[in-house]
Kinemage of the C-alpha trace (Angstrom):
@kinemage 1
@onewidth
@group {chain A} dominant
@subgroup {mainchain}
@vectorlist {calphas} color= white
{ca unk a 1} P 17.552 68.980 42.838
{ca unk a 2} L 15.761 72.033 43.199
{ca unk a 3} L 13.796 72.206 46.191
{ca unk a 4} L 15.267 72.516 49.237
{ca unk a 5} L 17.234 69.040 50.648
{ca unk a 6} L 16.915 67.319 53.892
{ca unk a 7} L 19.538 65.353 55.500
{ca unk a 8} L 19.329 62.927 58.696
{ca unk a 9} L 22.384 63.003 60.976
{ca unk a 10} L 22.557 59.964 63.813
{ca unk a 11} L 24.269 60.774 66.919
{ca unk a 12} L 23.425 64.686 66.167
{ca unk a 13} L 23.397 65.676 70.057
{ca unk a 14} L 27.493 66.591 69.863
{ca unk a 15} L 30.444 65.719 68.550
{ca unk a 16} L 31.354 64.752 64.770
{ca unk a 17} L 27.440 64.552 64.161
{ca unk a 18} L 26.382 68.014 65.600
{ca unk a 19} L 29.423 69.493 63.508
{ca unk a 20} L 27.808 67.714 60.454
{ca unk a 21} L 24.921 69.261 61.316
{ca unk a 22} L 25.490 72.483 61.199
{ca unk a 23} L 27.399 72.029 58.387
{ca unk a 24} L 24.252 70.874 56.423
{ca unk a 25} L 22.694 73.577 58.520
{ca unk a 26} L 25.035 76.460 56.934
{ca unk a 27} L 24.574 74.943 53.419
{ca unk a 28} L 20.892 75.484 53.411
{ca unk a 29} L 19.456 71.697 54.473
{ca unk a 30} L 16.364 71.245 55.842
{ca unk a 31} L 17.623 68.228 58.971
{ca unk a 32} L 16.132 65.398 61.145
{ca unk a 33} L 18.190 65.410 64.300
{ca unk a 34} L 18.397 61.618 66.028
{ca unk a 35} L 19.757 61.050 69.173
{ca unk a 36} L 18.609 59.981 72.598
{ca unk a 37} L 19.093 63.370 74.454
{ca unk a 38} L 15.510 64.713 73.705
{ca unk a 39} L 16.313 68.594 75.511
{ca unk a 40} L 19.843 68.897 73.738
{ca unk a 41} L 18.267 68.219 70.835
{ca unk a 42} L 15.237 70.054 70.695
{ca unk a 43} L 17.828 72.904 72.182
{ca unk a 44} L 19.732 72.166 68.872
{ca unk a 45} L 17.115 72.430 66.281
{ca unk a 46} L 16.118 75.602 67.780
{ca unk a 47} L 19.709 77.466 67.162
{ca unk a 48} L 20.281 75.278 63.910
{ca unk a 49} L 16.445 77.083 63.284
{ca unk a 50} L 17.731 80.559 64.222
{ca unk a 51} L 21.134 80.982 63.027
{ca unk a 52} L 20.306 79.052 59.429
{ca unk a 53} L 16.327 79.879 58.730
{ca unk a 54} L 15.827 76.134 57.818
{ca unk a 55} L 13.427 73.395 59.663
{ca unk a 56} L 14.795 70.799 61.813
{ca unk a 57} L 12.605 67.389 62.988
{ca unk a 58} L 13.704 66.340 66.479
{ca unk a 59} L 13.655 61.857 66.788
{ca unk a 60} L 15.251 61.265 70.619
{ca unk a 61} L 15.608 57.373 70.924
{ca unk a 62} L 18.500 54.485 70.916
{ca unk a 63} L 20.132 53.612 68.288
{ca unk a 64} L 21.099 50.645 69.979
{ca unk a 65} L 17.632 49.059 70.257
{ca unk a 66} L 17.033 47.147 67.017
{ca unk a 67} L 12.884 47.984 66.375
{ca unk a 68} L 14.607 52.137 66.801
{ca unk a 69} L 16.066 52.195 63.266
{ca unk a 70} L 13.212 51.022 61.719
{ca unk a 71} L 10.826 53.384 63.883
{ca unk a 72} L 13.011 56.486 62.497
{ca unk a 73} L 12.617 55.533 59.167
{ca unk a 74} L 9.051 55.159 59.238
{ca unk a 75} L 8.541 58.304 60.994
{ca unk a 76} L 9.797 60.157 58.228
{ca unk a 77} L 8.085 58.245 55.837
{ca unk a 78} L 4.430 59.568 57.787
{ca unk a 79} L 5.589 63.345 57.803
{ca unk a 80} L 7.121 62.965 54.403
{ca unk a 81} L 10.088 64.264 54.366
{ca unk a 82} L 12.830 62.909 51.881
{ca unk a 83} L 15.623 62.022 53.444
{ca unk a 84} L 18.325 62.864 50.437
{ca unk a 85} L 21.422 63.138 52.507
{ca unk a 86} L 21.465 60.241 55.096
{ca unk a 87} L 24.852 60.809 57.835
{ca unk a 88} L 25.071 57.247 59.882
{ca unk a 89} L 27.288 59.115 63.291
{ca unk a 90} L 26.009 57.236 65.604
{ca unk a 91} L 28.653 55.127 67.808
{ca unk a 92} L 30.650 54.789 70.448
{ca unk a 93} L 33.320 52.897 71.563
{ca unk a 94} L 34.484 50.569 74.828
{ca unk a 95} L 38.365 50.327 76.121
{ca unk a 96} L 39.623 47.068 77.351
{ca unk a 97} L 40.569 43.369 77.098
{ca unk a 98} L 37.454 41.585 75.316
{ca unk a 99} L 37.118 38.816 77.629
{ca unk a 100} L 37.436 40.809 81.147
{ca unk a 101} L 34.193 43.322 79.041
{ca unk a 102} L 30.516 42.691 79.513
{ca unk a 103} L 28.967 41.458 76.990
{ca unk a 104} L 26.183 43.977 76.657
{ca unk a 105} L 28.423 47.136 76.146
{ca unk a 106} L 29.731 44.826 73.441
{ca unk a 107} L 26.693 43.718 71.740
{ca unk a 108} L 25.564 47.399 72.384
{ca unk a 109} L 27.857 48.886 70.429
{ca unk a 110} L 27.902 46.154 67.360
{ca unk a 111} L 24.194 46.797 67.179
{ca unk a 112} L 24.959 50.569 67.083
{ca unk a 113} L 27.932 50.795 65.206
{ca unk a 114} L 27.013 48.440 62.421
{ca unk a 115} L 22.902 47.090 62.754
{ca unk a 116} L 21.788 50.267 63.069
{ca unk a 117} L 23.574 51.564 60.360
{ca unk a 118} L 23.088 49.218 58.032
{ca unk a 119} L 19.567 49.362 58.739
{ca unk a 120} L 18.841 53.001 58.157
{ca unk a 121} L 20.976 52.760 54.773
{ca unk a 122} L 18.796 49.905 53.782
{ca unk a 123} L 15.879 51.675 54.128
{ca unk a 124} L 16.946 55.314 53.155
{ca unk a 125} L 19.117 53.956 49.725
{ca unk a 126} L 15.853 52.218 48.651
{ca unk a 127} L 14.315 55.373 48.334
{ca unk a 128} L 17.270 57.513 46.882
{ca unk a 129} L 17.410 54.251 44.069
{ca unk a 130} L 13.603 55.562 42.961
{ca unk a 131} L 14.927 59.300 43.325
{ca unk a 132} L 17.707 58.598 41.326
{ca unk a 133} L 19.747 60.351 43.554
{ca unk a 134} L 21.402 60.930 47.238
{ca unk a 135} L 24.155 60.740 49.180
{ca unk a 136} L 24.950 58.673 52.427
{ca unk a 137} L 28.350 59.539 54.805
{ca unk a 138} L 28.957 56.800 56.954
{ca unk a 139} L 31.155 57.624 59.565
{ca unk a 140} L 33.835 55.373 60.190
{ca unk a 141} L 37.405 55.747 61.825
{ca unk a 142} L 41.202 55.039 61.219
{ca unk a 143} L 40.650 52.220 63.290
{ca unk a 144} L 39.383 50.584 60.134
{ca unk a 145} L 42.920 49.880 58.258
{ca unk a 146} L 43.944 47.354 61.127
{ca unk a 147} L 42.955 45.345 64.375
{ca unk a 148} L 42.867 47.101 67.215
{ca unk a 149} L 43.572 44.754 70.445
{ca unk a 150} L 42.136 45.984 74.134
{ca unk a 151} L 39.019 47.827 71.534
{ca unk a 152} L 38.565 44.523 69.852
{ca unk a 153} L 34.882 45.032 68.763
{ca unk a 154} L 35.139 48.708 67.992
{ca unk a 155} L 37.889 48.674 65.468
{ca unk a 156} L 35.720 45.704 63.927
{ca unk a 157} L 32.821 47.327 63.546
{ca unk a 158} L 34.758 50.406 62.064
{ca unk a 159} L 36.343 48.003 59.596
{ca unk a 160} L 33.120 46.393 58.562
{ca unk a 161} L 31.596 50.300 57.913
{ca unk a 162} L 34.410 50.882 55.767
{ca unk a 163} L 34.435 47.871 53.794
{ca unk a 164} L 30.255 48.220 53.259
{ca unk a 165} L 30.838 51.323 52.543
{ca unk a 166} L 33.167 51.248 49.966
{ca unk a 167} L 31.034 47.670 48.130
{ca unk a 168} L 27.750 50.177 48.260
{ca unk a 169} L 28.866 52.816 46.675
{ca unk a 170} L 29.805 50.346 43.435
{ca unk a 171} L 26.773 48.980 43.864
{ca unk a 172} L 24.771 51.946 43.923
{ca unk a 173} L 27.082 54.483 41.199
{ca unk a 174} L 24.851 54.277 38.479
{ca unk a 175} L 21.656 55.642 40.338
{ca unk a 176} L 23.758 59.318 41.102
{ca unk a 177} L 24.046 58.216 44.709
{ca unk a 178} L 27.251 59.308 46.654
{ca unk a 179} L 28.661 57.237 49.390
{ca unk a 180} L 31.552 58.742 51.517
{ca unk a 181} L 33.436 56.838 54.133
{ca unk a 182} L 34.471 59.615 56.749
{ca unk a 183} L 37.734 57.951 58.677
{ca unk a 184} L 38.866 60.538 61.031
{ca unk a 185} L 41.437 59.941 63.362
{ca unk a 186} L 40.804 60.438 67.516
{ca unk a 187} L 39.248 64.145 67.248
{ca unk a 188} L 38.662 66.516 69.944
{ca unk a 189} L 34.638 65.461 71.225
{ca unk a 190} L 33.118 64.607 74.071
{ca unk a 191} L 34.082 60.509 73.688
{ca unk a 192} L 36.665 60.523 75.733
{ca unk a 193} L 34.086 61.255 78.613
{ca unk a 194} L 32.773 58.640 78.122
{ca unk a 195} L 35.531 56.649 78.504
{ca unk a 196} L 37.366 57.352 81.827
{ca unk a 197} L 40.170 54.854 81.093
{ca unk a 198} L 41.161 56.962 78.009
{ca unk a 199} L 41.345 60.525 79.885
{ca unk a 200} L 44.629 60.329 81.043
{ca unk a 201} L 45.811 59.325 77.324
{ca unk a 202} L 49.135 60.637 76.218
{ca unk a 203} L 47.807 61.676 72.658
{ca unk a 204} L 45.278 64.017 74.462
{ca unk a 205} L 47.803 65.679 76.656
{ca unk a 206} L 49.819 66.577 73.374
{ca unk a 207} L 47.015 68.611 72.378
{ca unk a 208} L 47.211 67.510 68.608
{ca unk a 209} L 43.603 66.610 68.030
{ca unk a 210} L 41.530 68.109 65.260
{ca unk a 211} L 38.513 69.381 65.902
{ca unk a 212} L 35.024 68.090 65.234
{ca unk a 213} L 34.402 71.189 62.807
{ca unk a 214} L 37.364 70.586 60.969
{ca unk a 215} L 36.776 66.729 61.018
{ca unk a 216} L 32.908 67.777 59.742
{ca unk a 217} L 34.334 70.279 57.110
{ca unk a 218} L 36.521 67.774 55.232
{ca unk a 219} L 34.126 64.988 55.671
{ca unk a 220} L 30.864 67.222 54.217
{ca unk a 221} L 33.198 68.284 50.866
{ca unk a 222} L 34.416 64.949 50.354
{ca unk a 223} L 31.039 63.745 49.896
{ca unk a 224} L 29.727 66.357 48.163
{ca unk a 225} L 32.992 65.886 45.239
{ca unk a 226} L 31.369 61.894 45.836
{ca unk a 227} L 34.479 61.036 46.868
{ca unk a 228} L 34.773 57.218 48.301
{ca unk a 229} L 37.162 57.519 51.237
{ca unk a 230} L 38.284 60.039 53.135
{ca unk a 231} L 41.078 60.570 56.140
{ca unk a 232} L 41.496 63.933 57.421
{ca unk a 233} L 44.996 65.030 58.507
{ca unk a 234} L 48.319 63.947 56.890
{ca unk a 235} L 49.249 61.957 60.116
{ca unk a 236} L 46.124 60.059 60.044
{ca unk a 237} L 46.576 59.204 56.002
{ca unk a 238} L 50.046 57.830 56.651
{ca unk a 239} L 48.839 55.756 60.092
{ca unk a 240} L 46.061 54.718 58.113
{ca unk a 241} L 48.781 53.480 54.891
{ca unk a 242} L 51.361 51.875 57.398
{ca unk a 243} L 49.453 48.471 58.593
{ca unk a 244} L 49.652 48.181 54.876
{ca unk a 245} L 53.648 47.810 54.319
{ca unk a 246} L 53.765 45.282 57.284
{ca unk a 247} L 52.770 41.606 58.178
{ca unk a 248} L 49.526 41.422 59.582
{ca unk a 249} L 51.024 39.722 62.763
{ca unk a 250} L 53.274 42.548 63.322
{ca unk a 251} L 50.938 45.168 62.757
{ca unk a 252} L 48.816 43.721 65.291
{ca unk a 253} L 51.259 43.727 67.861
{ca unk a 254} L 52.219 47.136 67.139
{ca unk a 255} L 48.060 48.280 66.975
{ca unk a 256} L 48.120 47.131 70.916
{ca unk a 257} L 51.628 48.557 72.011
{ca unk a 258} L 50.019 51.966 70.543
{ca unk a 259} L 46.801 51.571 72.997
{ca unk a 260} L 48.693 50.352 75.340
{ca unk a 261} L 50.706 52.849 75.576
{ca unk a 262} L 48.266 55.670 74.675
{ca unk a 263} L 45.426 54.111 76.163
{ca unk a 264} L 43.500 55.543 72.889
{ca unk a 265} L 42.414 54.784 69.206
């Protein structure tokens, strides 16, 4: 391609998405920034705008609402800008026993983690398919190789991003479109904020996380070699092979003694 490419990033406010950001940033791509902080991201673009001389477009709104995904899209479609590198982020995760939850924070984040995203990629491969060329990184987690009891939903909807991800990119090889599943293990962001029953966590108090650059880093090469899955970190490639040597029965038991005991994913 020779003109200068323009990737949308979901969940770009901080975290995994603004590293992938300014990744794409650094390598010279124009970027639509989506999240629902309107000031950090308009604070964003502006640096992004600065430090790498490229143009950022600034869509604040939820994920979470169903008509939003289709909004985004068509927003880009009336300014015109072609969306060839397409980076679903956007999710978030709840801690806890499914039937003691709400329901909403579950629906919330199944409509996040998975309508959303499948919606966007919908819309966005369509138009790489006439292009005859793109590349989508769906951002998924090591929570996808097993059940995760007490984070019921979220490991689901991690497997299910995984798994789509994986049947797309067969689907879609022959039009030079690239489809990366990014499956980091728990990384150093701002999630566990968010999640007050996780803060006292014994994996975070051994200090072992990898960062969200070094997360972004891996993730941004791997689709760039149009590589189909990718876990960064030895220790997350072999937690991610284990469930696989085991019955599933046992590895469930052992997937909640781990968050039970770590209070973590």
């Amino acid at each position: 391609m020779g003109k200068q490419q323009t990737g949308l990033v979901t969940g770009a406010s901080s975290g995994i998405g603004l590293a992938l950001a300014r990744v794409l940033a650094r390598n010279g791509y124009n970027l639509v920034l989506v999240a629902r902080n309107e000031d950090k991201l308009k604070e964003i673009g502006a640096a992004l705008e600065s430090d790498y001389k490229i143009v950022t477009h600034i869509i604040a709104a939820d994920l979470a609402k169903p008509e939003t995904p289709e909004m985004i899209y068509r927003k880009t479609e009336e300014l015109g800008i072609h969306v060839e590198t397409l980076v679903n982020n956007a999710g978030f995760a709840e801690y806890g026993l499914f039937a003691e939850s709400e329901l909403k924070g579950q629906l919330n984040m199944v409509a996040l983690n998975i309508a959303a995203l499948t919606h966007l990629t919908h819309r966005y491969v369509q138009n790489m398919k006439q292009y005859r060329f793109g590349r989508i990184l769906n951002v998924a987690s090591t929570a996808a190789f097993q059940p995760g009891p007490l984070m019921a939903v979220y490991y689901a909807t991690k497997a299910y991003v995984l798994s789509f991800s994986e049947a797309l990119r067969n689907e879609v090889s022959d039009y030079n479109i690239a489809v990366t599943a990014l499956c980091p293990g728990t990384t150093e962001t701002d999630f566990f904020q968010k999640q007050p029953k996780m803060l006292d966590s014994r994996l975070l108090k051994r200090g072992s996380l990898m960062s969200a650059n070094e997360v972004s880093e891996i993730g941004y090469a791997a689709l760039m070699r149009n590589k189909g899955v990718v876990i960064p970190g030895f220790r997350n490639k072999v937690l991610a092979f284990l469930p696989r040597l085991g019955p599933q029965s046992l590895v469930v038991r052992i997937s909640r003694w781990t968050l039970e005991r770590q209070g973590v994913c």
